[in-house]
C-alpha positions in Angstrom: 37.9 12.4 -68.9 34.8 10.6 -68.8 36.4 8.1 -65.7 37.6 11.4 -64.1 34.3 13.2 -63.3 33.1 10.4 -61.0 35.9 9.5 -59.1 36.5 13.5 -58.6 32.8 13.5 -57.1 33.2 10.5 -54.9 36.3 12.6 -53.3 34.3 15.6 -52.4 31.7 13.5 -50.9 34.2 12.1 -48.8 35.4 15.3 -47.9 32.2 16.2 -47.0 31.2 13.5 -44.5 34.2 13.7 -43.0 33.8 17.4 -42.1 30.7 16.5 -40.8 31.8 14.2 -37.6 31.9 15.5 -34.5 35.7 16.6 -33.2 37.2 17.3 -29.9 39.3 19.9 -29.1 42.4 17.5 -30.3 40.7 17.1 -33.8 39.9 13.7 -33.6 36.6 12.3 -35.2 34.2 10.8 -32.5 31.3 8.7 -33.2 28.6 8.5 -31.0 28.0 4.9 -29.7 24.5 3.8 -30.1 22.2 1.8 -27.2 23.8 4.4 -24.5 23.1 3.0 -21.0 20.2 4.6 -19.5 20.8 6.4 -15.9 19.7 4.2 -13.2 16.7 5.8 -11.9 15.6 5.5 -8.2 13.8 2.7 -6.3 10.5 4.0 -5.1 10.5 3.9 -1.2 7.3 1.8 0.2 5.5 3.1 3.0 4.5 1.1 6.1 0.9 0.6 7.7 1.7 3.7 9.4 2.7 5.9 6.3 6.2 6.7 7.1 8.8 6.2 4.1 11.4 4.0 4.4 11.7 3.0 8.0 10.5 0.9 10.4 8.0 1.9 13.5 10.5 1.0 15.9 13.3 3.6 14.0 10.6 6.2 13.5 10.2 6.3 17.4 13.3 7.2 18.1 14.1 9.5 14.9 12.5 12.8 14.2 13.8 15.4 11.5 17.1 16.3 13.1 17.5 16.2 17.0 14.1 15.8 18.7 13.3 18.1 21.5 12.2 17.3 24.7 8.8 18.7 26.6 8.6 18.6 30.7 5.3 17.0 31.5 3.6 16.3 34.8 5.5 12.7 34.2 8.8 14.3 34.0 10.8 14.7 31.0 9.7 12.8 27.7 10.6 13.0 24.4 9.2 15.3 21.4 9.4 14.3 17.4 9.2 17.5 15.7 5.1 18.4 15.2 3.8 17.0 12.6 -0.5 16.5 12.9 0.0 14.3 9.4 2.1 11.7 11.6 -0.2 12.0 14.8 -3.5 11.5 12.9 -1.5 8.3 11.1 -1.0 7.0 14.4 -4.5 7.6 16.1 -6.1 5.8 13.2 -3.6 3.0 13.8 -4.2 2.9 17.1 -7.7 2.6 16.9 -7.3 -0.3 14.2 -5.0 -1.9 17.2 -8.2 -1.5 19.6 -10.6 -2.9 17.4 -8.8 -6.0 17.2 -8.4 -5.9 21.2 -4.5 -5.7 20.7 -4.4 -2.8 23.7 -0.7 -3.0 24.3 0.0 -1.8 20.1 -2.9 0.6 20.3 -1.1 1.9 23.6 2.3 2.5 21.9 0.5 4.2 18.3 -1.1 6.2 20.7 1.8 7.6 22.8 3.2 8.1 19.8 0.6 10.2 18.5 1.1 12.7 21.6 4.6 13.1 20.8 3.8 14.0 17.5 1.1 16.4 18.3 1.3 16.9 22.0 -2.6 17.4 23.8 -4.7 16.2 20.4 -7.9 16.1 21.9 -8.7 12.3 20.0 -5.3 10.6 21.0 -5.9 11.8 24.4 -9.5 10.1 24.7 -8.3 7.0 22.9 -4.9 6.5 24.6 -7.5 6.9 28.2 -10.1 4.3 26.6 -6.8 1.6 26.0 -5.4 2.4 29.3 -8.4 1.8 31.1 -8.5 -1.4 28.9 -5.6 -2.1 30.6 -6.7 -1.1 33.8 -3.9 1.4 34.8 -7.1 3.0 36.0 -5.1 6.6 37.5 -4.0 7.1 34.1 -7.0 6.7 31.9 -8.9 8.9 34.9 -6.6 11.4 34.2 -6.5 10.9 30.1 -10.6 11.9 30.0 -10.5 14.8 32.8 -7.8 15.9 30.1 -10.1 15.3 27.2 -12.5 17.7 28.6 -10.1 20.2 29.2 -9.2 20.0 25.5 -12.4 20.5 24.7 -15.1 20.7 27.2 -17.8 20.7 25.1 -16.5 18.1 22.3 -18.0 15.2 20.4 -16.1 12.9 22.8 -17.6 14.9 25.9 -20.1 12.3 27.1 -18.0 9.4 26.5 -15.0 11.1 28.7 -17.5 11.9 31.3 -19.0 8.3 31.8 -15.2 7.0 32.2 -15.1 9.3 34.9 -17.9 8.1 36.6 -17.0 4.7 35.6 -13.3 5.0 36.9 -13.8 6.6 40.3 -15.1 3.8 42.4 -11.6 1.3 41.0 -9.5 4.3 42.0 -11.0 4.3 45.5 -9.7 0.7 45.3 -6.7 0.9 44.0 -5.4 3.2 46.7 -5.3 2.1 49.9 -5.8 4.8 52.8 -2.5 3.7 54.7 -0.5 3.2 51.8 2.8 5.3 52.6 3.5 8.7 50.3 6.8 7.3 49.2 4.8 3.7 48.0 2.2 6.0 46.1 4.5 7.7 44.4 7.0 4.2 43.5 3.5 3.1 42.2 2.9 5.9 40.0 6.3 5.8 38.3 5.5 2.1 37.7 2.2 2.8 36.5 3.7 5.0 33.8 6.4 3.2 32.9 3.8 -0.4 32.4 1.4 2.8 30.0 4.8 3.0 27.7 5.1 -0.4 27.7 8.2 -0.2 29.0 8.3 -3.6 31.4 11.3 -3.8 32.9 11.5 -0.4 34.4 7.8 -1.3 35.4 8.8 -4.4 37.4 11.5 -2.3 39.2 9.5 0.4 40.8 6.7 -2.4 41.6 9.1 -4.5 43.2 10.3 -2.0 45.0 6.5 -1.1 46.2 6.3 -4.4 47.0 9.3 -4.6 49.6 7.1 -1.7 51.2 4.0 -3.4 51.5 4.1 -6.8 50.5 0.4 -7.5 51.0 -0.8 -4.5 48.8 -3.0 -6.1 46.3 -2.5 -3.7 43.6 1.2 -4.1 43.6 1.1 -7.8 43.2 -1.1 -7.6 40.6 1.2 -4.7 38.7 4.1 -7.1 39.5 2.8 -10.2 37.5 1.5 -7.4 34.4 5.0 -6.4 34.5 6.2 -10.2 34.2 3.9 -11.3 31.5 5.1 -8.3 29.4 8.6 -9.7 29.9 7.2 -13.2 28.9 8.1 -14.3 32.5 5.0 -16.6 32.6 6.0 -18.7 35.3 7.1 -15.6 37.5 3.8 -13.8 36.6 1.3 -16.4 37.5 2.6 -16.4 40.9 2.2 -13.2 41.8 -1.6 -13.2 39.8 -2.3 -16.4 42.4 -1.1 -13.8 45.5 -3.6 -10.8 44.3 -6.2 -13.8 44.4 -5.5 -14.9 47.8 -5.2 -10.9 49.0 -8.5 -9.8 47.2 -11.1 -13.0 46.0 -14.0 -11.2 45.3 -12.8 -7.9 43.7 -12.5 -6.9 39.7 -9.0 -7.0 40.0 -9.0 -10.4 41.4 -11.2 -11.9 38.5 -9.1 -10.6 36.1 -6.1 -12.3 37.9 -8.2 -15.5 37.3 -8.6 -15.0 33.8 -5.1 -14.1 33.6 -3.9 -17.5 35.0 -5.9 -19.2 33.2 -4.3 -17.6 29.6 -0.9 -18.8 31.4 -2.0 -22.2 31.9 -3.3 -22.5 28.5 -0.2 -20.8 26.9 2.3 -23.0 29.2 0.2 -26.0 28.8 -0.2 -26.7 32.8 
């Protein structure tokens, strides 16, 4: 009897723990595994220098949020990312990094970019005029501060816009020579803003094409060898750098050439 009592409590301990295991709907015990693997959480996406999360400049200027839209502008038809100031302020202050360091052609594409982003902001406007005139696509950057003060005639960037005018109008008597043919002007223009997007080889198509016009125009052969060098035709470039000198010695245009030739040789090594 004594032998009985235990091994009768022993059973209905058994009992007991086994009623307490989990079952399925087929009644069969399941334990629960220890060290379950943890779900696999998500990488955090980096941002670039521009802020923009998980792509590359060169994808986020031609992506927007869906299908971007397009804008008619006294240039013709350009493309539109979906408006966001966020983006556009990123890019100005980019931009002006780009400027700071004298790297006009990056500052000039942050900047365009800016515009899409938040077309007529007053700062990208004055900034994207200061790079261009840096560049001297002089028509363009007289045109970028006569905008600025239409933005905002009175703002803090007023005086600065109005000295580029004064500044600018005496190259753009220069740049455009009284006989130069309509048809030439307007070749010229659609070069000028093609070379302002940095876009090179459409550049060296409409100022070759000038060029077949009037083959002696100074400001054509200069465009022509900018066009080059952005194609990293060196060779090709400080040819038609060497002609503007010979059409024009003594102008601003032609002592940039000059300087311009002279990065070639050094680059080249001749």
């Amino acid at each position: 009897m004594k032998f009985f009592v235990p091994v009768l409590l022993l059973f209905v301990s058994l009992n007991l723990a086994h009623s307490q295991q989990p079952r399925s709907q087929d009644d069969q015990v399941h334990v629960q595994p220890k060290n379950l693997p943890q779900p696999k959480q998500e990488e955090p996406q980096l941002k670039d220098e521009s802020g923009k999360r998980g792509e590359s400049t060169s994808q986020d200027s031609q992506k927007g949020n869906g299908e971007p839209a397009k804008t008619s502008t006294d240039d013709g038809v350009q493309e539109m990312r979906p408006y966001d100031p966020h983006k556009a302020a990123k890019d100005v202050e980019v931009g002006r990094y780009y400027m700071k360091h004298k790297n006009y052609r990056a500052a000039l594409d942050r900047l365009n970019e800016a515009l899409l982003y938040k077309p007529n902001d007053a700062e990208a406007t004055f900034y994207l005029a200061e790079t261009q005139e840096k560049l001297e696509m002089y028509d363009r950057a007289y045109r970028g501060y006569r905008t600025y003060l239409t933005i905002i005639p009175e703002g803090p960037l007023a005086k600065e816009s109005q000295e580029g005018l004064k500044r600018l109008e005496p190259h753009l008597q220069n740049n455009q020579p009284a006989g130069q043919p309509a048809d030439v002007k307007q070749i010229m223009h659609e070069g000028e803003t093609a070379l302002a997007q940095n876009d090179f080889e459409a550049a060296h198509v409409s100022f070759v094409k000038a060029l077949q016009i009037t083959p002696d125009d100074p400001v054509a052969n200069f465009r022509v060898a900018q066009s080059l060098q952005g194609l990293q035709r060196l060779d090709e470039a400080r040819i038609f750098y060497k002609k503007c000198l010979s059409l024009q010695p003594d102008s601003k245009m032609s002592a940039d050439a000059k300087r311009q030739i002279s990065d070639i040789n050094y680059i080249l090594g001749k």
